[in-house]
C-alpha positions in Angstrom: -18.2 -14.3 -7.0 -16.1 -11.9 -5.1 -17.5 -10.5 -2.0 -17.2 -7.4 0.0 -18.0 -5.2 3.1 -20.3 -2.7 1.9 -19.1 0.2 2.7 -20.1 2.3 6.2 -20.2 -1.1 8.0 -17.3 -1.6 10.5 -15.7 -4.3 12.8 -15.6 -2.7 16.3 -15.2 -4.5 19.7 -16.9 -3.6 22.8 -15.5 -5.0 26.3 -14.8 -8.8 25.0 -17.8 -8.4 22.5 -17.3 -7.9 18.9 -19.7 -6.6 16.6 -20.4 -4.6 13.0 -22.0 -1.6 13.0 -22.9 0.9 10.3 -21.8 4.5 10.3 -22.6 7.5 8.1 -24.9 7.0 5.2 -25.2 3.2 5.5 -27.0 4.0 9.0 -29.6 5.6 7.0 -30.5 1.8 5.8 -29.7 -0.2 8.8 -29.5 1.1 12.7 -28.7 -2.3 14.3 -25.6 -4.1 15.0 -24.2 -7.6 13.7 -22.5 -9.5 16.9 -19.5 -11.6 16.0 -18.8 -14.6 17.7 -14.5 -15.3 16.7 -14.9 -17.4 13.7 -17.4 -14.6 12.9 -14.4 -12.0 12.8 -12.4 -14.3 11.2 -14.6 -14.1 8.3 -15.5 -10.3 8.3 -11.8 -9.5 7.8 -11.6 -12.0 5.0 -14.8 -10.1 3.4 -12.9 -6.8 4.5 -10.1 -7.5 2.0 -12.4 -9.6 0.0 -13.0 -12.8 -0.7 -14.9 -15.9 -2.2 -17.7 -18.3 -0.5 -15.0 -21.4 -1.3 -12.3 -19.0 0.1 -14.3 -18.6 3.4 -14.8 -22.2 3.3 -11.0 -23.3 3.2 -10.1 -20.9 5.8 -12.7 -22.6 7.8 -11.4 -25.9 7.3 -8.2 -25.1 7.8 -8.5 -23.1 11.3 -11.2 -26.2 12.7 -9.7 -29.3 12.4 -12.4 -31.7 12.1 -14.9 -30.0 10.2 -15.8 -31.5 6.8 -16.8 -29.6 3.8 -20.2 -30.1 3.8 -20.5 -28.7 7.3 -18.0 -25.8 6.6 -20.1 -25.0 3.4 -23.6 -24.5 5.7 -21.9 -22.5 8.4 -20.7 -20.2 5.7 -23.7 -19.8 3.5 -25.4 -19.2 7.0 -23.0 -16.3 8.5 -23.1 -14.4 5.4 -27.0 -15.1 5.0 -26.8 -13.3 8.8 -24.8 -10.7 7.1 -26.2 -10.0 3.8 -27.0 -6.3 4.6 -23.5 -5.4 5.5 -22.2 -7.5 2.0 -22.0 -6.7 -1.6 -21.0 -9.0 -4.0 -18.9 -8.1 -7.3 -20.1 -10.3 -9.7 -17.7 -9.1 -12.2 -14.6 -10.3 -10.1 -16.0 -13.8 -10.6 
């Protein structure tokens, strides 16, 4: 399933701090902000130009050497569980 950055929510960094944060009608739905720890940004521009769970998962065991796929899987499933508001996912791109 492909997924995507909803649209309104954008990447912005603040001093050394990165975070998402929604603008214009998605602010209506959600007033917070999403800190992004690096691997964090790594994946939002992935989901920017969209992407797959797997594909997340191969970038992130290519870029950590030493991380199995088991372990790769979880910390994926679990940034874009943290995310879900700022994602949509195209089911038909599957």
């Amino acid at each position: 399933m492909m997924l995507k950055t909803k649209k309104g929510f954008i990447l912005r960094k603040l001093a050394s701090e990165y975070m998402v944060v929604a603008i214009g009608e998605a602010s209506k739905n959600f007033n917070g902000m999403i800190r992004m720890n690096e691997t964090a940004v790594l994946y939002w521009k992935e989901l920017e130009k969209g992407t797959t769970e797997q594909q997340l998962v191969e970038k992130t065991l290519e870029r950590f050497e030493g991380v199995d796929a088991d372990t790769a899987r979880k910390d994926v499933r679990e940034f874009l569980d943290t995310i879900s508001v700022a994602i949509e996912n195209d089911a038909a791109d599957d």
